[in-house]
C-alpha positions as CSV (number, residue, x, y, z in Angstrom):
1,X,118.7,105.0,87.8
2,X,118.8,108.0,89.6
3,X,115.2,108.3,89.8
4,X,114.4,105.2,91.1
5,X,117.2,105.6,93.7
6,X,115.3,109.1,95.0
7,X,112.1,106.8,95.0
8,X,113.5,103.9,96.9
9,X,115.0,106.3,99.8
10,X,112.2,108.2,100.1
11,X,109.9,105.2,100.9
12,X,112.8,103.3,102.6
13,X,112.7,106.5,105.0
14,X,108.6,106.8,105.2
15,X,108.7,102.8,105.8
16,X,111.1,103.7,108.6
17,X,109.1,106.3,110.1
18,X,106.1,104.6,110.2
19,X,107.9,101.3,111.4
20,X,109.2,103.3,114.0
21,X,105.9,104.5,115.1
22,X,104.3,100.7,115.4
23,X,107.1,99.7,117.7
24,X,106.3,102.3,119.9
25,X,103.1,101.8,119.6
26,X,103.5,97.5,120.0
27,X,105.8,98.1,123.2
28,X,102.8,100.5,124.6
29,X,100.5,97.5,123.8
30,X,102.6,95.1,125.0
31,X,103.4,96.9,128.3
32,X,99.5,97.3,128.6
33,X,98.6,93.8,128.0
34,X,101.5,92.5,130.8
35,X,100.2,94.6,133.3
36,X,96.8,93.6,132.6
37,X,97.5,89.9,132.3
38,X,99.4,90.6,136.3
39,X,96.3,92.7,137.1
40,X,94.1,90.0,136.3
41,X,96.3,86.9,138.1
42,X,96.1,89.1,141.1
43,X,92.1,89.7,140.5
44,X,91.7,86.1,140.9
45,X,93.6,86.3,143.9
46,X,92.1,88.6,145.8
47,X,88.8,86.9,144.8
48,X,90.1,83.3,146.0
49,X,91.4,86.0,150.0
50,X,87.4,86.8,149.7
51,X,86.2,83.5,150.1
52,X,88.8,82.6,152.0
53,X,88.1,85.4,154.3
54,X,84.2,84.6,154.4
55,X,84.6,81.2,155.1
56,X,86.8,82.1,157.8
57,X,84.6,85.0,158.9
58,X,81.6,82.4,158.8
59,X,83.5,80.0,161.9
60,X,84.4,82.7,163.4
61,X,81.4,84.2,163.7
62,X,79.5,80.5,164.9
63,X,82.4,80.4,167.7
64,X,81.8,83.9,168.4
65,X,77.9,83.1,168.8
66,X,79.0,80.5,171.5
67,X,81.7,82.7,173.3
68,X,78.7,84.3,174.0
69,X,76.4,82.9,175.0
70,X,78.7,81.1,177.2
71,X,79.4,84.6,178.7
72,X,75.6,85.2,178.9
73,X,75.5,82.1,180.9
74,X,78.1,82.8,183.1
75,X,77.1,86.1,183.9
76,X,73.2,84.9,184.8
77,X,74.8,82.2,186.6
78,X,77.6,84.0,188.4
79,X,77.8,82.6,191.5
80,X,78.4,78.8,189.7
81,X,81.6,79.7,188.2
82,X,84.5,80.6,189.4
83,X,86.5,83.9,188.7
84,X,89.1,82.0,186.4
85,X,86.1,80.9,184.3
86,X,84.3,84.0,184.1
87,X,87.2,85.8,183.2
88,X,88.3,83.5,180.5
89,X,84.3,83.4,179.1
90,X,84.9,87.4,178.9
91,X,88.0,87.3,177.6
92,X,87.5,84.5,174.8
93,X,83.8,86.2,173.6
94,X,86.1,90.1,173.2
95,X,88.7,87.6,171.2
96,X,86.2,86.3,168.8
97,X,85.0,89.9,168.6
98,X,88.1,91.3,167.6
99,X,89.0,88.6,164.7
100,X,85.3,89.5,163.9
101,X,86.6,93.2,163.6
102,X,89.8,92.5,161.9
103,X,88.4,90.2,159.4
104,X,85.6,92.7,158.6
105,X,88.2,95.3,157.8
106,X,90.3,93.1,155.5
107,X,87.6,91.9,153.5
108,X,86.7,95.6,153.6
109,X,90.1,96.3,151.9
110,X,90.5,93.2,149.7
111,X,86.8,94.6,148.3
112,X,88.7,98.2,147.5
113,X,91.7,96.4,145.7
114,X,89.1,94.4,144.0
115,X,87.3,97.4,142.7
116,X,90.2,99.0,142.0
117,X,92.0,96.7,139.9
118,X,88.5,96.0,138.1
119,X,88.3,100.0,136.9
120,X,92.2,99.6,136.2
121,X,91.7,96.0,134.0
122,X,88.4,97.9,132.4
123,X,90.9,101.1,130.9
124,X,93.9,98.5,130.4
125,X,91.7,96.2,128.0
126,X,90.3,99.6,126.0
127,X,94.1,100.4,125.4
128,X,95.3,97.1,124.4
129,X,92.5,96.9,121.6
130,X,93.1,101.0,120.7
131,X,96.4,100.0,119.9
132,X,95.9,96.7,118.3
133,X,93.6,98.6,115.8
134,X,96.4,100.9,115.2
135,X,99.1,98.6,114.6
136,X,96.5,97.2,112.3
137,X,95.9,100.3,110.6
138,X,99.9,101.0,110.3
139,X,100.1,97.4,109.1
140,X,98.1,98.5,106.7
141,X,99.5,101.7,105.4
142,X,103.0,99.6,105.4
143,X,101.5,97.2,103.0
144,X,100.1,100.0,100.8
145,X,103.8,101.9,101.2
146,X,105.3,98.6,100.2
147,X,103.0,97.1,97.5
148,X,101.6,99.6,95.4
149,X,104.0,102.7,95.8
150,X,106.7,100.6,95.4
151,X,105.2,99.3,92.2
152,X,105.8,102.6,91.0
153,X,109.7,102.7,91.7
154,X,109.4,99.3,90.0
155,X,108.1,100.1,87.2
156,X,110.5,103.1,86.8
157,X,113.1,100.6,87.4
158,X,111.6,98.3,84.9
159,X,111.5,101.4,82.2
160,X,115.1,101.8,83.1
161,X,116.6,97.9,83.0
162,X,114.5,97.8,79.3
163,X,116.0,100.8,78.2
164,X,119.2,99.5,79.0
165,X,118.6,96.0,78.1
166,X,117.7,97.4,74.7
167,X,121.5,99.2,74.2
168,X,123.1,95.9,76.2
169,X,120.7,94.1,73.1
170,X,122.4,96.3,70.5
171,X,125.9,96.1,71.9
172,X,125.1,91.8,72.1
173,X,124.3,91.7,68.0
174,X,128.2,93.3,67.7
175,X,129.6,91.2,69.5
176,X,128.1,88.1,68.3
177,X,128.8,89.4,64.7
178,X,132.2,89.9,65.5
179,X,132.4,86.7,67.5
180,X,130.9,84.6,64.2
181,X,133.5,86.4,61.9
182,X,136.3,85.7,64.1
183,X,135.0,82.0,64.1
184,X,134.5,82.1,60.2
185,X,137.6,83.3,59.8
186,X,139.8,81.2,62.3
187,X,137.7,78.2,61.4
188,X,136.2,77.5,58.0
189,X,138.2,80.2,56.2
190,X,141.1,79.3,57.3
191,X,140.8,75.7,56.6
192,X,139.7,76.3,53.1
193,X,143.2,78.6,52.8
194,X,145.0,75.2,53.7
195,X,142.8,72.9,51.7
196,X,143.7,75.2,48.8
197,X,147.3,74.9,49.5
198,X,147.3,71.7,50.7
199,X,145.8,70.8,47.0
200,X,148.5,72.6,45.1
201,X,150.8,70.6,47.4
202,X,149.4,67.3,46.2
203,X,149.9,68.4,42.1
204,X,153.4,68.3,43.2
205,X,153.5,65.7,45.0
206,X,151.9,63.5,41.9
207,X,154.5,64.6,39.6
208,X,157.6,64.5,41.8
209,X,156.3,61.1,44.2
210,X,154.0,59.4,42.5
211,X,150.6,58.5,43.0
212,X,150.4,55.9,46.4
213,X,152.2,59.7,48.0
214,X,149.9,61.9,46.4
215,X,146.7,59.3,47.8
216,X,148.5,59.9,51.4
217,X,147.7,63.8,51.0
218,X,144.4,63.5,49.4
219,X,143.5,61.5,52.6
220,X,145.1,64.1,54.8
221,X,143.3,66.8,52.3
222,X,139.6,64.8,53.3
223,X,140.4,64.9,56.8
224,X,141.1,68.4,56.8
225,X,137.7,68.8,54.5
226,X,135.4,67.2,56.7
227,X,137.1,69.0,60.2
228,X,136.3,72.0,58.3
229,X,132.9,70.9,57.1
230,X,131.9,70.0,61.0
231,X,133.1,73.6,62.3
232,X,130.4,74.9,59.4
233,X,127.8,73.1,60.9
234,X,129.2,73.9,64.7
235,X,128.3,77.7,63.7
236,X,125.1,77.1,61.9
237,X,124.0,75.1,64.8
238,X,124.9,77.7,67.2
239,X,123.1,80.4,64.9
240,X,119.4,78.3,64.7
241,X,120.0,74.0,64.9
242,X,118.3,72.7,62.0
243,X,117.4,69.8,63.7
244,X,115.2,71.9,65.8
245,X,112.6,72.7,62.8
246,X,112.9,68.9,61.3
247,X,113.2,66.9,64.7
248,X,111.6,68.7,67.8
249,X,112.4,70.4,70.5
250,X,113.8,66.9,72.5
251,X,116.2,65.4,70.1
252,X,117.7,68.9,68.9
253,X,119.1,69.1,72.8
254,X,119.9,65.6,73.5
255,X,122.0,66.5,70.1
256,X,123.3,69.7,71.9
257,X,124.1,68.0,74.9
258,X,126.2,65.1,72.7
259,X,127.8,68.4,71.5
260,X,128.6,70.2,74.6
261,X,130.0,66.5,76.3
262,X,132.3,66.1,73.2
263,X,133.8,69.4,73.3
264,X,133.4,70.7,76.4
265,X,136.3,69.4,78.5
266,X,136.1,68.8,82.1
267,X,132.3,68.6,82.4
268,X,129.4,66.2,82.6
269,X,126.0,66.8,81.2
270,X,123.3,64.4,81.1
271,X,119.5,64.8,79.9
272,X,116.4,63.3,80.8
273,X,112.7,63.9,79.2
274,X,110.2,62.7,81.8
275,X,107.2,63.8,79.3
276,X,105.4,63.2,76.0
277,X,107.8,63.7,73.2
278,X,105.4,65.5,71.1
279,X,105.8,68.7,68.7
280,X,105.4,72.4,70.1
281,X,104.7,75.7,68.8
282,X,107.8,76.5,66.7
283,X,108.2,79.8,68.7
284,X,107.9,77.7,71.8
285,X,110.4,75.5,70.7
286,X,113.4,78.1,70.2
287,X,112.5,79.9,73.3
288,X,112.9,76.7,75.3
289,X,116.2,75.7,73.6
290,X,117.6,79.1,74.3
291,X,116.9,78.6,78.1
292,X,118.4,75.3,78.0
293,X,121.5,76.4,75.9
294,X,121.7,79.5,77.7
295,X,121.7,77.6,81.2
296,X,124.1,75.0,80.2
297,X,126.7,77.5,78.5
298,X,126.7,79.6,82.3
299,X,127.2,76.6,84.2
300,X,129.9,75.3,82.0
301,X,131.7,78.1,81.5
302,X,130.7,81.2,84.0
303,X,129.5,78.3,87.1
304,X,132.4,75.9,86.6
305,X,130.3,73.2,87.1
306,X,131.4,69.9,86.4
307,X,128.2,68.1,86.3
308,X,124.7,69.5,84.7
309,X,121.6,67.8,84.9
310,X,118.7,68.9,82.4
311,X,114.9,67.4,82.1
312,X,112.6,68.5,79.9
313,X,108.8,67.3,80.6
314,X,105.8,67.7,78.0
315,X,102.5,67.5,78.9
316,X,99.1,68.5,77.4
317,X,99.0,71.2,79.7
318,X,102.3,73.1,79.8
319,X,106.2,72.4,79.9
320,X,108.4,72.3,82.9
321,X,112.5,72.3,81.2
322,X,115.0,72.0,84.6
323,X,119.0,73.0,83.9
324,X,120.9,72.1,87.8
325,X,124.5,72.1,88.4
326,X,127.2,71.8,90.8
327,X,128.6,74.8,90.1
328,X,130.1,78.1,92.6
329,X,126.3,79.5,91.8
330,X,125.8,83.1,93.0
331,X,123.7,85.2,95.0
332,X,120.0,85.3,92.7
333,X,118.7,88.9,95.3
334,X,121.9,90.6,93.9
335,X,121.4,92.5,90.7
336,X,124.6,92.5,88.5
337,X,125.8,94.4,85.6
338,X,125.6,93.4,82.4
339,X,123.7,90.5,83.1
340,X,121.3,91.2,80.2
341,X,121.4,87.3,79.6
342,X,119.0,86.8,82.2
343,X,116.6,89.9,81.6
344,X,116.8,88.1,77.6
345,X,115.4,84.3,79.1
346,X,113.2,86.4,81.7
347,X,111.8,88.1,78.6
348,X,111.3,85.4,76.8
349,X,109.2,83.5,79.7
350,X,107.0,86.9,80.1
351,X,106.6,86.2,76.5
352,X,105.3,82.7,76.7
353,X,103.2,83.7,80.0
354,X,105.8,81.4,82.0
355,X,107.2,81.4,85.5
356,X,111.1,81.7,85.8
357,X,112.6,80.0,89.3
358,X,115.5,80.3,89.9
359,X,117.5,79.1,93.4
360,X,121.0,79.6,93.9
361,X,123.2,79.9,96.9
362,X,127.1,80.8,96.6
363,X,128.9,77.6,96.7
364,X,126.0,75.5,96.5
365,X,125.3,75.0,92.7
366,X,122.4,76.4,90.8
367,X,118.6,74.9,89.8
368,X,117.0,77.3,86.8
369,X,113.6,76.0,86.1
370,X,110.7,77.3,83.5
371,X,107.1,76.7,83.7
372,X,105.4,77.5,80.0
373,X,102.0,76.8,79.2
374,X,100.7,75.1,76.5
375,X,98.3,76.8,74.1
376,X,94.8,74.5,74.2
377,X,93.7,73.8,70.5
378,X,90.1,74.7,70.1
C-alpha cells in the first residue's frame, strides 16, 4: 500500500504542476483573445469613422468647390457686390478650407490607429493559436500522466488488493467453517440430542401413560424431526442449492427468494425473469446465483432494506441479473476495508468477461447490475 501511496502523490503533484502551468497559460490566452476580440470591435470602428469621414470629406470638398468659385466670381466682378458679400464669399471658401484640413488630418490619424491595431491584431492572433497548441500539448501530457502512468499505480494497487484479497480469502474459509459448525451444532446436532431424549422420554411415557400419551410425543418427536430435517437442507442449500444443478439457474432463486421472504423478517423481496428460461453453463450458473445471493444478503442485512427487487433476463446473447433496494446504500468511489465480498463478485464477472454496475448514493438505496455474455455454440 505504501508504494502505491508514493506513486499516487507523486503524479498527484506532477498533475498539479503541470495543471498549474495550463492555467497560466489559458489566462495568457484568454487575456490575448479579449483584447483581440476589443481590438477587432474597434477595427471595425475606425473603418465605419473612415467612410464616414470620406463621405463627409467628399460634400465638403463639392461645397468647398462652390465657395470658390463663388469667391472667384466675386473677386472678377468686384465692383457688383458689396463689401458684406465679398467678405462673407472669403470667409465661407477659408471655412470649407479648414474642415477640408481638419478632416484630412483625422482620417490621417484614424489611418495610423488602423494600421496600428492591424500589426497589434496580426501578433495577438499568433499568440492566441501559440498557446492554444500548448494547452493542447499539456492536454495531452495530462492524459498521458493520467492514463497510462496511472495504470501503473493501478496495477500496483491491483497486485496489492489481490494479495490481500487472497489472505481476506483464507481468513473467509475460517470463518465460514466455523460459522457452518456453529450452525451444525446449534441446529441439527442439537435437535438430534433432543430427538434422542425426547425418544427415551416416550418409552416412559408408554409404560407409565399409555399409548394415546405416548402417540402425543411421537407427534411432538416428528415435528421436532422434520424442523431439524429443514435446518439440514437450510445449510446444504446455503453451501451449493441442489436445485441449481437439477432445475436451472431461474427456479433455484425464485426458491431462494421464497426462502429469504419466509425467514427473513421485516423485508420484501420479489423476482422477476423478463428472459428465456433456458439452461446456462453450469459455471455460469453458480456465479450468477452468488451475485444474486450475495446482493440480496447486503441489502437485507448490511443495507436494511426493506424491499429488494431482482430480475434476471436470458437471452441468446448474454444475461443481464438486476438486485435494487431501498436500503441506506453507501458511497460506491469510497474503498472500504474488508470489503473482499465485492472484489469476490468483481472477480467472478472478470471471470465471465462481464461488466459489474453498480450505483449507489447514501440514503438513496442501491441498483447492482451484471452484464455476462453468453458463449455462442459453434
Amino acid at each position: 500500500m505504501h508504494t502505491t501511496k508514493s506513486i499516487e502523490v507523486i503524479l498527484d503533484k506532477m498533475m498539479e504542476m503541470v495543471s498549474s502551468s495550463k492555467e497560466e497559460i489559458f489566462e495568457i490566452a484568454e487575456q490575448s483573445r479579449n483584447e483581440y476580440d476589443e481590438l477587432k470591435k474597434e477595427l471595425q470602428e475606425i473603418q465605419q469613422k473612415v467612410i464616414q469621414l470620406i463621405d463627409k470629406q467628399d460634400q465638403v470638398e463639392i461645397r468647398t468647390r462652390f465657395a470658390r468659385n463663388r469667391l472667384a466670381e466675386v473677386s472678377k466682378h468686384f465692383a457688383s457686390y458689396s463689401d458684406q458679400e465679398v467678405k462673407e464669399a472669403y470667409e465661407q471658401a477659408k471655412d470649407f478650407q479648414v474642415q477640408l484640413a481638419v478632416l484630412g488630418s483625422e482620417e490621417k490619424q484614424l489611418r495610423e490607429r488602423r494600421s496600428q491595431i492591424e500589426r497589434r491584431l496580426m501578433t495577438l492572433g499568433q499568440t492566441v493559436d501559440r498557446a492554444d497548441q500548448l494547452i493542447n500539448q499539456i492536454n495531452a501530457v495530462m492524459q498521458y500522466l493520467s492514463g497510462d502512468l496511472k495504470n501503473v499505480s493501478d496495477m500496483v494497487a491491483d497486485a496489492e488488493q489481490m494479495q490481500q484479497f487472497g489472505v481476506q480469502i483464507i481468513h473467509a474459509q475460517e470463518e465460514e467453517r466455523k460459522k457452518l459448525s456453529r450452525e451444525i451444532h446449534d441446529g441439527p446436532a442439537q435437535m438430534m440430542a433432543n430427538v434422542l431424549l425426547r425418544s427415551e422420554l416416550v418409552e416412559k411415557v408408554l409404560d407409565q401413560d399409555g399409548v394415546d400419551r405416548a402417540r402425543f410425543e411421537i407427534q411432538d418427536l416428528r415435528k421436532m424431526v422434520k424442523a431439524s430435517l429443514s435446518e439440514v437442507r437450510r445449510i446444504i442449500y446455503d453451501l451449493r442449492p441442489m436445485s441449481l444443478d437439477d432445475l436451472g439457474l431461474v427456479p433455484t432463486v425464485n426458491k431462494f427468494i421464497d426462502n429469504v421472504n419466509e425467514f427473513q423478517e421485516g423485508v420484501d423481496v420479489n423476482f422477476r425473469n423478463i428472459g428465456k428460461e433456458t439452461r446456462l453453463p453450469a459455471h455460469m450458473e453458480v456465479a450468477i446465483f452468488r451475485f444474486i445471493q450475495e446482493a440480496v444478503q447486503n441489502a437485507a442485512k448490511h443495507a436494511k432494506a426493506t424491499t429488494i427487487s431482482v430480475k434476471i433476463e436470458i437471452t441468446e446473447t448474454g444475461v443481464t441479473a438486476i438486485v435494487k433496494d431501498d436500503g441506506k446504500g453507501f458511497d460506491s468511489e469510497a474503498k472500504k476495508e474488508n470489503s473482499f465480498g465485492l472484489v469476490g463478485i468483481k472477480e467472478r464477472v472478470k471471470l465471465l468477461d462481464g461488466e459489474l454496475t453498480i450505483d449507489s448514493k447514501s440514503g438513496r438505496g442501491t441498483l447492482i447490475m451484471l452484464q455476462v455474455p453468453v458463449p455462442q455454440k459453434v
